[in-house]
C-alpha positions as CSV (number, residue, x, y, z in Angstrom):
1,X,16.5,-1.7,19.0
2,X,18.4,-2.7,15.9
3,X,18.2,-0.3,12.8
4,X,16.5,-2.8,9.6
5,X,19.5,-1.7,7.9
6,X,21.9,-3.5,10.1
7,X,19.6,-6.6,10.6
8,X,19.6,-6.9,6.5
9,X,23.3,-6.7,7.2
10,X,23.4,-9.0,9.5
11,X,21.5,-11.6,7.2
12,X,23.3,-11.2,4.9
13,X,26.7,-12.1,6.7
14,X,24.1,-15.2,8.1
15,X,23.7,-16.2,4.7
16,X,27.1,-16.2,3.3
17,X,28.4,-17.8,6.1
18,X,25.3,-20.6,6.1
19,X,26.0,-20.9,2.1
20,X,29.6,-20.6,0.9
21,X,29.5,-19.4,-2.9
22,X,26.6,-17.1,-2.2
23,X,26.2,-13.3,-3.5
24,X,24.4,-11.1,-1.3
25,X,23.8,-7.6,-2.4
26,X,21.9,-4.9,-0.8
27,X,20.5,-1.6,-1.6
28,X,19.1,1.0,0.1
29,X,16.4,4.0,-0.8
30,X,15.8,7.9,0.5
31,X,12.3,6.5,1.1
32,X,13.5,3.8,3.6
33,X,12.8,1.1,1.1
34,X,15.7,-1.8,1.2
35,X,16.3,-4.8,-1.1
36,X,18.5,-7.9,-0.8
37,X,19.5,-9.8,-3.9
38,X,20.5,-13.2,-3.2
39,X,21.7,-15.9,-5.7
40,X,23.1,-19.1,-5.1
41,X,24.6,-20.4,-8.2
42,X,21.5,-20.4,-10.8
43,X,18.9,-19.8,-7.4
44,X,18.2,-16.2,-7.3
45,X,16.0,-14.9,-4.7
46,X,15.0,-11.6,-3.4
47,X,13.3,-9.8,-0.3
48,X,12.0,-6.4,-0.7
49,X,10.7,-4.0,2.2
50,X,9.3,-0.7,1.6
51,X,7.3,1.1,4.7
52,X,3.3,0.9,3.2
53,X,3.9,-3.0,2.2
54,X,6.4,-4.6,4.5
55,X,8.4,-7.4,3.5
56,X,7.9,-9.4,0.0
57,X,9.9,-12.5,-0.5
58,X,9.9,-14.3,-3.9
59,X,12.4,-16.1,-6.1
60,X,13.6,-14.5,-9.4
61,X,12.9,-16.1,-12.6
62,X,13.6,-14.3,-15.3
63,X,16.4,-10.9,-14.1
64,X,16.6,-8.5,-11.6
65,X,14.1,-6.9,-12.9
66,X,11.4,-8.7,-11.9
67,X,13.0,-7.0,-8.1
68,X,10.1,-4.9,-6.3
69,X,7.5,-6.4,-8.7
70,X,4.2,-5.2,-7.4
71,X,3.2,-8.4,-5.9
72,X,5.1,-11.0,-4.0
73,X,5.1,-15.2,-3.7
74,X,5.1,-14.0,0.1
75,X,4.6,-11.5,2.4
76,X,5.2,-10.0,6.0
77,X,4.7,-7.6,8.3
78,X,8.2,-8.6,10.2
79,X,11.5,-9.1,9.4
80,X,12.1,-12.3,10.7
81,X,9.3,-14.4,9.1
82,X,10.7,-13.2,5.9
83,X,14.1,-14.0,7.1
84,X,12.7,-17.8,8.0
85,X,10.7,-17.9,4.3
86,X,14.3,-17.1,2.6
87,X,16.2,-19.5,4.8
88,X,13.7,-22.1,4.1
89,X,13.7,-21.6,0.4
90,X,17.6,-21.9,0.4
91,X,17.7,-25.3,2.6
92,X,14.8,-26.4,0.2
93,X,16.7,-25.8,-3.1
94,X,20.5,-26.6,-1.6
95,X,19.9,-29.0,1.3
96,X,23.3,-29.9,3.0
């Protein structure tokens, strides 16, 4: 089974490659806790993942940090359906 840190990696490669001009960045906590910050020219979104919540998706209005806010636009218990969301939100706001 694939380690969450390599599938955030792994989307992240996904998403530069899907977007040229994109900034992925990710950090990683002691408590197992990840976050991806994700901006597209003046689109900035984020997905968050600590163990008791799962995954929170949510675009970033103001800075970073409005990051690991305690309450999210969306959430999920998987990877991958937060995956889709962010995908979704980035062909909604830069359609090709």
């Amino acid at each position: 089974m694939i380690s969450l840190n390599k599938e955030f990696k792994n989307f992240g490669d996904e998403i530069r490659h899907k977007f040229p001009g994109s900034s992925v960045k990710t950090d990683t906590f002691p408590s197992g806790a990840l976050s991806m910050d994700i901006r597209l020219e003046n689109y900035h979104l984020v997905i968050d993942y600590t163990k008791s919540t799962g995954f929170g998706v949510d675009e970033l209005k103001n800075s970073v940090d409005d990051a690991f806010s305690p309450s999210y636009k969306y959430c999920y218990t998987t990877f991958n359906e937060a995956a889709k969301k962010i995908f979704e939100m980035l062909n909604g706001h830069y359609p090709k």
